[in-house]
C-alpha positions as semicolon CSV with decimal commas, in nm:
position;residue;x (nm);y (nm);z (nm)
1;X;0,000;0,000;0,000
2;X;0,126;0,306;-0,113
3;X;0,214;0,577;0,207
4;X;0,028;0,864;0,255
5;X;0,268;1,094;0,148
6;X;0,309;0,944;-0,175
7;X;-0,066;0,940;-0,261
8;X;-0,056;1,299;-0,109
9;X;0,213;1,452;-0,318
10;X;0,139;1,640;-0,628
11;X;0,259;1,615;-0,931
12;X;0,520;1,860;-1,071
13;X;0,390;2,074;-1,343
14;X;0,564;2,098;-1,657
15;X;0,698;2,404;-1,593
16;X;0,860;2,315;-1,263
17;X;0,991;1,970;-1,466
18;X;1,183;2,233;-1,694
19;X;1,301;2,447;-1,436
20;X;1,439;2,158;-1,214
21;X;1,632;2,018;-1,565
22;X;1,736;2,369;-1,680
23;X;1,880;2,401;-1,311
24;X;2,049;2,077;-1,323
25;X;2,210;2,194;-1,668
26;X;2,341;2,535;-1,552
27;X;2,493;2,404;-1,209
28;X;2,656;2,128;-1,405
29;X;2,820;2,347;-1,665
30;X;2,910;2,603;-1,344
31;X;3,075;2,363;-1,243
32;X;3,205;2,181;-1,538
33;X;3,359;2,479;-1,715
34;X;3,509;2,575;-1,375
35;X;3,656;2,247;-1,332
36;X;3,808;2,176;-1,671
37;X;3,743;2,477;-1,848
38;X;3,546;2,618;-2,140
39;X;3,656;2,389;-2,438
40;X;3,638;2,085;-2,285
41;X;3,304;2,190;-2,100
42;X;3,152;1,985;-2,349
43;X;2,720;1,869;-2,408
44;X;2,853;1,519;-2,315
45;X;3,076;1,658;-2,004
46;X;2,785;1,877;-1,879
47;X;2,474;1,607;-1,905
48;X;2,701;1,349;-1,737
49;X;2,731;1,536;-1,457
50;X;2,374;1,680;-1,488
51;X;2,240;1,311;-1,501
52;X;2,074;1,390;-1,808
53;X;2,082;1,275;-2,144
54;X;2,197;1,482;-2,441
55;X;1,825;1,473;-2,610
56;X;1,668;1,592;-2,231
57;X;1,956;1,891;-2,315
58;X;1,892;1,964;-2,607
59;X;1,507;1,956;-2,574
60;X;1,588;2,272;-2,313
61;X;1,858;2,404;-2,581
62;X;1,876;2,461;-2,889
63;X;2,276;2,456;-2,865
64;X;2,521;2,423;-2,668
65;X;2,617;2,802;-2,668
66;X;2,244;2,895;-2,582
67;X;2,340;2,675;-2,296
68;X;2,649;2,860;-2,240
69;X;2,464;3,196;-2,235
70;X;2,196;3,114;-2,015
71;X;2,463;2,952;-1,723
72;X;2,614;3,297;-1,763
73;X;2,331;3,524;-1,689
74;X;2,225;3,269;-1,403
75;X;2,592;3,311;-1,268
76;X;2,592;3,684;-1,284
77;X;2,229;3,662;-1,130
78;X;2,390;3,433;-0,804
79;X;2,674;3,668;-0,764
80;X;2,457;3,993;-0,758
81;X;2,238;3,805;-0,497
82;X;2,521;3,688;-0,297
83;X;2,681;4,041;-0,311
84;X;2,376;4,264;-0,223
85;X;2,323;3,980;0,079
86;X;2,667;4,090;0,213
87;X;2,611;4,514;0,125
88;X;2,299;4,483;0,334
89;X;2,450;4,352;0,642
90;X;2,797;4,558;0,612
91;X;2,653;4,874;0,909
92;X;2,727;4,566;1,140
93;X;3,068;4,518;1,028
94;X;3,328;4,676;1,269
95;X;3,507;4,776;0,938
96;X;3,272;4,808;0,663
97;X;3,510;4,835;0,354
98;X;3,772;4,578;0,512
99;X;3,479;4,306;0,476
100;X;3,334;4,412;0,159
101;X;3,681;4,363;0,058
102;X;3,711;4,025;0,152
103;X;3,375;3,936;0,003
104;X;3,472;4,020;-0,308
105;X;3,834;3,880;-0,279
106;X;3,653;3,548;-0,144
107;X;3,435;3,591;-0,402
108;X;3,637;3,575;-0,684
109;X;3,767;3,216;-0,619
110;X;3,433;3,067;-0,662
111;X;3,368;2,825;-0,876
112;X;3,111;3,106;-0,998
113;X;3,372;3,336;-1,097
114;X;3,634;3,080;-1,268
115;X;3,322;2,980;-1,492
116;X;3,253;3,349;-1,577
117;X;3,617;3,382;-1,646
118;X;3,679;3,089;-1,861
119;X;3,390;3,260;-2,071
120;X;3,511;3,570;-2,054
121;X;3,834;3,409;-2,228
122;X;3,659;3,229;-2,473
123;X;3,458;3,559;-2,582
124;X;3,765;3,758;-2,663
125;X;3,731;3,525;-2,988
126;X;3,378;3,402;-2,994
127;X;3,197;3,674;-3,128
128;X;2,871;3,548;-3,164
129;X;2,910;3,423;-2,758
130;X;3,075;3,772;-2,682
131;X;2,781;3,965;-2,838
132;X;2,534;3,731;-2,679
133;X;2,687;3,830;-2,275
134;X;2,789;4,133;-2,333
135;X;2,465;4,324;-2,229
136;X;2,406;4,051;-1,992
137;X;2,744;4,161;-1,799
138;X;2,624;4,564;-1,896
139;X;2,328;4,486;-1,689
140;X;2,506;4,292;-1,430
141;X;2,800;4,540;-1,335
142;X;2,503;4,833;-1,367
143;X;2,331;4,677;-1,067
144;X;2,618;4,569;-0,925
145;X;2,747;4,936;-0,884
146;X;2,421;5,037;-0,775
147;X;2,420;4,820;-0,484
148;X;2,766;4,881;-0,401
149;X;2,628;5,301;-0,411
150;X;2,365;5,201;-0,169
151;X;2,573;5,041;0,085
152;X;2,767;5,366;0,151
153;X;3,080;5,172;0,179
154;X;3,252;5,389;-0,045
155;X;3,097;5,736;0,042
156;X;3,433;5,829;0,221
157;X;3,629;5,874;-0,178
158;X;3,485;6,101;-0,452
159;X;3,170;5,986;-0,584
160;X;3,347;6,022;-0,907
161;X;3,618;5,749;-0,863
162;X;3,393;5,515;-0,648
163;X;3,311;5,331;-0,971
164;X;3,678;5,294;-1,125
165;X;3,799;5,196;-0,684
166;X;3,577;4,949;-0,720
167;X;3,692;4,783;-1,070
168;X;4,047;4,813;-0,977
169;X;3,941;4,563;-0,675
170;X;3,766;4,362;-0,870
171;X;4,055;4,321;-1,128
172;X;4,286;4,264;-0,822
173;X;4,109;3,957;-0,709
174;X;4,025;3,817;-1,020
175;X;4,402;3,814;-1,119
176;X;4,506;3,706;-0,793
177;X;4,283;3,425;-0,798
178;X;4,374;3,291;-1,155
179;X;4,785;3,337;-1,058
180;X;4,675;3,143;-0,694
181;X;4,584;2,850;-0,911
182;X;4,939;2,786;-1,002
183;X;5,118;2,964;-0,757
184;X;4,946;2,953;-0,421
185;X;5,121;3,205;-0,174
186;X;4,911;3,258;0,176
187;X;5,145;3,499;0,248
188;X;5,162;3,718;0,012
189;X;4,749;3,705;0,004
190;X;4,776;3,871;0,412
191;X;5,048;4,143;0,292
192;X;4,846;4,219;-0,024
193;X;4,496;4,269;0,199
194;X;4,641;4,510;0,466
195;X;4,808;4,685;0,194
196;X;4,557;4,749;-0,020
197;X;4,319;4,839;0,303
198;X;4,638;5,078;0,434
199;X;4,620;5,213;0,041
200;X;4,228;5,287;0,059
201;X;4,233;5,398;0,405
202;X;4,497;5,670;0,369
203;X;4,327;5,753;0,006
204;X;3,974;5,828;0,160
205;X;4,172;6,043;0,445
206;X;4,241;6,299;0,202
207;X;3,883;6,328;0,128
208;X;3,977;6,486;-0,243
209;X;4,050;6,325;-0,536
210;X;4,440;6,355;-0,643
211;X;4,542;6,652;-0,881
212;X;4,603;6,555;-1,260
């Protein structure tokens, strides 16, 4: 006899059948194409590790690259989440800019941002992919900036430069994470921190932006 929960339990709409497999597909090329990169991030690579088939793919798909597109806005769309989680909590940090800093240091090494970075490569000579992200990553750093505006974190440098502060960060992780890969240094990652919070902290002291 069947249990009651069983009789009880509804049955998933098809909708919620194609979200669940378009889920499975985008976590498994997150984490395929962050494992062993773009190229060999391939339909067979991605639905083995989804559990799917290549038809249940491709019935969700049209191509592999529509694939490719869609993990990337849902990646952008985790990070933005994860990063406006951490701006709305920072007025209980002791030091507010010190842990929005390591956020985004921390950040970076996810498996989230080695996937968006492995596209990122393979755009510079994909154009159809690079013309298909591009205003997905427009939108992406627009409300990422936003958020960052709304936190106050950065109201203590020109309102002007808050933008480029936070891009030179950004860049600074993201390197640093890629060199870590192959040359892991602890040390250096400490030194590099208080330096750059020293940098900021005596930059935001002056309260004016340098002369050109």
């Amino acid at each position: 006899m069947c249990g009651v929960s069983e009789v009880s339990r509804p049955r998933r709409t098809q909708h919620e059948r194609r979200t669940a497999t378009v889920g499975k597909l985008v976590d498994a090329t997150i984490a395929a194409i962050g494992e062993v990169g773009y190229q060999r991030a391939t339909v067979q690579e991605i639905c083995g590790r989804a559990g799917l088939s290549a038809g249940a793919m491709f019935r969700q798909f049209d191509t592999r690259l529509d694939l490719i597109v869609k993990t990337a806005e849902d990646a952008f769309g985790r990070q933005l989440d994860g990063f406006r989680a951490v701006m709305a909590h920072l007025d209980a940090q002791e030091n507010a800019l010190a842990a929005a800093l390591r956020f985004l240091r921390q950040a970076q090494g996810s498996h989230l941002s080695h996937a968006l970075r492995e596209i990122y490569l393979a755009a510079r000579s994909d154009t159809e992919l690079r013309d298909r992200i591009a205003p997905i990553a427009d939108r992406y750093y627009t409300d990422i900036v936003a958020a960052l505006n709304e936190s106050h974190v950065l109201d203590a440098f020109p309102e002007e430069l808050r933008e480029s502060l936070f891009f030179a960060m950004l860049h600074l992780f993201s390197g640093e994470a890629v060199v870590r890969c192959v040359y892991p240094r602890p040390d250096l990652d400490v030194s590099v921190l208080a330096l750059v919070e020293d940098m900021l902290a005596v930059y935001a002291a002056r309260g004016v932006p340098p002369e050109s």
